[in-house]
N, C-alpha and C positions, 0 to 999 in steps of 0.2 A: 287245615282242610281235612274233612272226613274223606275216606274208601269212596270213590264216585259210585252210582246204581250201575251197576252193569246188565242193568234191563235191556233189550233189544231195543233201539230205537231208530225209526224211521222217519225221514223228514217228509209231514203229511203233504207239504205243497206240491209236491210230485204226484199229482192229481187231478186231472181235467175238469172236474167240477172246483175243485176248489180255488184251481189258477182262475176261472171266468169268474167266480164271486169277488174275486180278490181284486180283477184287474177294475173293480167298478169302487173301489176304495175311493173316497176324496182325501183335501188337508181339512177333514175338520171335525170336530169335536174331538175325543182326547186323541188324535193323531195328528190335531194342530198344533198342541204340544210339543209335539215332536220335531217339526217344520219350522215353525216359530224364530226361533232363533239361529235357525243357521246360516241363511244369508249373512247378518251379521257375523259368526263366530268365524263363517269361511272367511270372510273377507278380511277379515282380521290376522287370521292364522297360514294362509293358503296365498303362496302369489302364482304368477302362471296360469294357463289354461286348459292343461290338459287333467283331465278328469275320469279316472274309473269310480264305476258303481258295483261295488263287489256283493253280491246276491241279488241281483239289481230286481227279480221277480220276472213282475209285465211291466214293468220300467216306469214307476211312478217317481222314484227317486232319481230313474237317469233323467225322465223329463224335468223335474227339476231342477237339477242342475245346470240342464240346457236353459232353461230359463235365466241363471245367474250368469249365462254369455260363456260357458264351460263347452269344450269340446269333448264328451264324455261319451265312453264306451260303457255298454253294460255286459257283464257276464253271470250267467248263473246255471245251476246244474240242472234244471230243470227244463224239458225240452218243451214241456205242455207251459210254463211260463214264458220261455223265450217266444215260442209262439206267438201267442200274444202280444208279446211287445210291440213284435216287427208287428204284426197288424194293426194297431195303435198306433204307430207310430214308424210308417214306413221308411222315412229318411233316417232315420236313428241307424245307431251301430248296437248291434246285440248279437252277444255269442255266446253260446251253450260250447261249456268247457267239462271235462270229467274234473272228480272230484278232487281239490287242492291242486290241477296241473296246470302251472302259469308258464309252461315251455313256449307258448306260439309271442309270448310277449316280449320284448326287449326290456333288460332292466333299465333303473333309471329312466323312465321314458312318460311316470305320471307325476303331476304336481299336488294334485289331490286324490286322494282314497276315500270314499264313503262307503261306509257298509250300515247300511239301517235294517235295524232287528235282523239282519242274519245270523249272528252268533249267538241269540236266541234259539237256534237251532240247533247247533253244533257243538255233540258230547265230547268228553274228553279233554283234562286239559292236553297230553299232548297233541291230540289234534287242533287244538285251538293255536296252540304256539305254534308248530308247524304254520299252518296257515298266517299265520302273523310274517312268521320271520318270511313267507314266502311274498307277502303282499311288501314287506318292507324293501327287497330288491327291485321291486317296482320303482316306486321313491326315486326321483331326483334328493340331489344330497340336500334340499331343506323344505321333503315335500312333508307334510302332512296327512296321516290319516285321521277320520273322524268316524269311532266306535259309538253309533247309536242301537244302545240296547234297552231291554225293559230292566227297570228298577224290579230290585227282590217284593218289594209291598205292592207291584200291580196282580201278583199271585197270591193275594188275600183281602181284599178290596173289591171295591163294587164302582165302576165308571160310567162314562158314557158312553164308551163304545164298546165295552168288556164288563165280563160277567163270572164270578169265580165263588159266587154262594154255593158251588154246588159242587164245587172239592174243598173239602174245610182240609184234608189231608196235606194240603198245599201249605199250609201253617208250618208242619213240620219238616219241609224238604229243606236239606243241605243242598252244597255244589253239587252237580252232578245226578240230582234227582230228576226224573223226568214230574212236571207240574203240568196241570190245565187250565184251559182259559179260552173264555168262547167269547167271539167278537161278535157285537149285538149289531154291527150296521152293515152288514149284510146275510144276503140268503142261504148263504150255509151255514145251519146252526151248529154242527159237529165241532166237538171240542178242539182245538188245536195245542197238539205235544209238545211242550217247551223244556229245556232242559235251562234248570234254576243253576243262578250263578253269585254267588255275593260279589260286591265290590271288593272286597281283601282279597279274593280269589282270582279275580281281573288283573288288578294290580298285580300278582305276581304270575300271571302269564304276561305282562306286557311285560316286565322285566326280563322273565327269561327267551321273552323275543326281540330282547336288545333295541325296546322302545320305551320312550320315560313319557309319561303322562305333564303334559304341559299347563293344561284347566281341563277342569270337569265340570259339568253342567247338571243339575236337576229341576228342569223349568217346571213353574207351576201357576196357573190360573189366575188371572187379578181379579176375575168374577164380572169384569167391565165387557166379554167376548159373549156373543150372541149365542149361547150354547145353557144347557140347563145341566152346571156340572153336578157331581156327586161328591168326588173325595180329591177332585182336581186341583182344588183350592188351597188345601192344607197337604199334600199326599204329593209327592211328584213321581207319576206314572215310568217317568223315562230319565235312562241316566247318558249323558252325551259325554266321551273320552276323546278329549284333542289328542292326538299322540305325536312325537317324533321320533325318528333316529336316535339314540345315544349316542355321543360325538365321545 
């Protein structure tokens, strides 16, 4: 792993216009991708009910889950997201936490962890391990979390729902770089800041977060989904990390 960019970087969601474009997101086109298979992989990997959504946004993934019959809290640092949630979705639980502090929580107390495209956001590996080992005292002794992040090759590729012709720069980012990428389905076209992560570099933050990678996922397109893909088909936009405990 190269020197991370120690560019300043800012998590652009923390932004009132961009939380209200975002909260009109659906599951579909390449972000059905994303969705797709996790009913199945939960159900498979996750027993129990209780369920956090860690960056949860304006609670498209807590809802969700609630849909899979999950009793699921959202948190996320964003106050102009949590916002939203509650308005969306007023029975729901949602709380705006600072940043990495899971004090108000009892550990052992979830059976699933979801965090989708959050760590997409978040520089550093130590702060990513930090935050790992933090979500992992959550965790009943055989809870599961599920890391849904973007794949390194959605930052040089051309989608359905994303558009990256126009940082070829992004070709070159190591770990730790900040890359761009502007979501085409909806109304704010400003680029969104992602900080680039390979899968070798994942893998050894889940290690040093004293979590082993159980299956990994990279779904991608049959071409039979009512959508008119691009690089869907051959390309998998999104990488899904089952994680546990090291026992």
């Amino acid at each position: 792993m190269k020197k991370e960019n120690k560019t300043k970087f800012s998590n652009v969601y923390e932004d009132t216009k961009r939380a209200a474009a975002y909260s009109k997101l659906k599951f579909d086109k390449t972000y059905y991708l994303a969705y797709r298979d996790l009913p199945k992989i939960i159900s498979q990997y996750s027993s129990g009910k209780n369920a956090l959504d860690f960056g949860c946004g304006t609670g498209r993934s807590t809802r969700f889950l609630q849909t899979l019959g999950y009793k699921t809290m959202g948190i996320d640092i964003s106050e102009e997201m949590i916002t939203i949630a509650r308005k969306l979705d007023p029975a729901g639980d949602y709380q705006r936490i600072d940043d990495g502090d899971f004090s108000r929580f009892s550990s052992s107390s979830f059976d699933l962890i979801l965090s989708a495209f959050t760590f997409d956001n978040i520089p550093t590996m130590d702060k990513k391990i930090r935050l790992f080992n933090g979500l992992s005292t959550l965790l009943t002794q055989n809870g599961t979390i599920i890391n849904l992040v973007s794949s390194p090759e959605i930052y040089t590729h051309e989608w359905a729902s994303f558009t990256t012709k126009d940082f070829p720069e992004n070709a070159k980012a190591k770990t730790g770089d900040i890359v761009r990428i502007i979501t085409t389905d909806i109304a704010d076209t400003r680029p969104c800041y992602d900080i680039f992560w390979s899968e070798e570099d994942y893998t050894t933050v889940y290690s040093k977060a004293n979590l082993r990678i159980i299956k990994k996922y990279k779904p991608l397109a049959t071409g039979n989904e009512p959508y008119q893909w691009i690089n869907e088909i051959r390309i998998a936009p999104w990488t899904i990390y089952v994680l546990k405990k090291k026992t």
